[in-house]
TIBA-587970 format. One line per 2 residues: number of its first residue (from 0); their letters; for each residue x, z, y of C-alpha. Coordinates in nm, 2 decimals, always signed. Each point is the difference from the previous one (the first is absolute). Layout:
% TIBA-587970
NUM = A = X,Z,Y | ...
% end
This chain:
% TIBA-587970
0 = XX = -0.20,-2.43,+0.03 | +0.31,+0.22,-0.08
2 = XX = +0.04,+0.35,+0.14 | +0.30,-0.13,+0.19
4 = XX = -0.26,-0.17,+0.25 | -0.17,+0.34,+0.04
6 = XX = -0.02,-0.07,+0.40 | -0.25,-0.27,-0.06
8 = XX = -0.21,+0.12,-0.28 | -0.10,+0.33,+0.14
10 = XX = -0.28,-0.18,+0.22 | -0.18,-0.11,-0.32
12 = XX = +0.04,+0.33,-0.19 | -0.08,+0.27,+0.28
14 = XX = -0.38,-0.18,+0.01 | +0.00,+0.05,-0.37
16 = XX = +0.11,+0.36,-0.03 | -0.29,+0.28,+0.14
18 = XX = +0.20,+0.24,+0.13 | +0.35,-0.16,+0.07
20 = XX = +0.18,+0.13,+0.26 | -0.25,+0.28,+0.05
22 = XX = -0.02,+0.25,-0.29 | +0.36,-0.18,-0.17
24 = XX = +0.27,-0.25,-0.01 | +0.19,-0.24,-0.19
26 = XX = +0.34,+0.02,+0.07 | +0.09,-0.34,+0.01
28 = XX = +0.38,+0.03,+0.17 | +0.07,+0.23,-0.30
30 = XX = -0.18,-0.23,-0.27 | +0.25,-0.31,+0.13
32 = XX = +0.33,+0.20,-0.07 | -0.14,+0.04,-0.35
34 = XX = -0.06,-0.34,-0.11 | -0.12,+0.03,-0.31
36 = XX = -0.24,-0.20,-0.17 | -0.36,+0.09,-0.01
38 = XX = -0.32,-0.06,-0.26 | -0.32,+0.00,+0.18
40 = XX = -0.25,+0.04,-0.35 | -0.35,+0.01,+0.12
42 = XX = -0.36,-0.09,-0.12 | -0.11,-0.33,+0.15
44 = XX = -0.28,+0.02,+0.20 | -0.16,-0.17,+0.34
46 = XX = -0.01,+0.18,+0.34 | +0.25,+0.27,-0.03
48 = XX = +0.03,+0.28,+0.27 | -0.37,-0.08,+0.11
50 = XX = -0.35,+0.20,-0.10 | -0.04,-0.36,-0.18
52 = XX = +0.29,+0.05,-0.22 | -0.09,-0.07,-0.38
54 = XX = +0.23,+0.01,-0.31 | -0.03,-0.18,-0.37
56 = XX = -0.11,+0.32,-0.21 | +0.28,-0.14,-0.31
58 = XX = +0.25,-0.01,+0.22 | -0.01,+0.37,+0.18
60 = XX = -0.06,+0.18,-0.36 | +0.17,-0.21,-0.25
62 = XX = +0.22,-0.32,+0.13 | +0.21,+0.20,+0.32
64 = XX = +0.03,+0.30,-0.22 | +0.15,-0.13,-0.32
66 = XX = +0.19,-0.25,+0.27 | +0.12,+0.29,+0.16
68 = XX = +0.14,+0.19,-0.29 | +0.16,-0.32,-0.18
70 = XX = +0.19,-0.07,+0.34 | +0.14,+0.40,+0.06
72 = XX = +0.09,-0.01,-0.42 | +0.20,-0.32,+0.12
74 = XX = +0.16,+0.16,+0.26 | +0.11,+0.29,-0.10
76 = XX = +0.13,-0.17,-0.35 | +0.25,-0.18,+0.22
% end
């Protein structure tokens, strides 16, 4: 799913999102006249967004950090 299709994803993010559209925003009309490409780094875990929501301990404090770092070092070196 690309940004561009914005109109049809925001059903299945504002479930995901406590607060959307109440206490802030994305601005989504803005984001598309941007275009740029995105990294989404995260731990990998089961049930996100819910009081169920569990995350593999290596990855939070040692594999999205040091993934994190490498990949703005990379960046910015270009």
């Amino acid at each position: 799913v690309a940004l561009n299709d914005s109109e049809e994803v925001i059903p299945y993010i504002s479930p995901n999102m406590p607060h959307w559209g109440k206490t802030y925003s994305i601005p989504f009309e803005d984001l598309k006249a941007v275009s740029a490409p995105i990294v989404n780094i995260g731990p990998w875990g089961k049930d996100y967004h819910k009081f169920t929501e569990r995350v593999l301990e290596e990855d939070v404090f040692n594999k999205t950090p040091e993934l994190t770092k490498h990949t703005i070092e990379y960046l910015l070196s270009k």
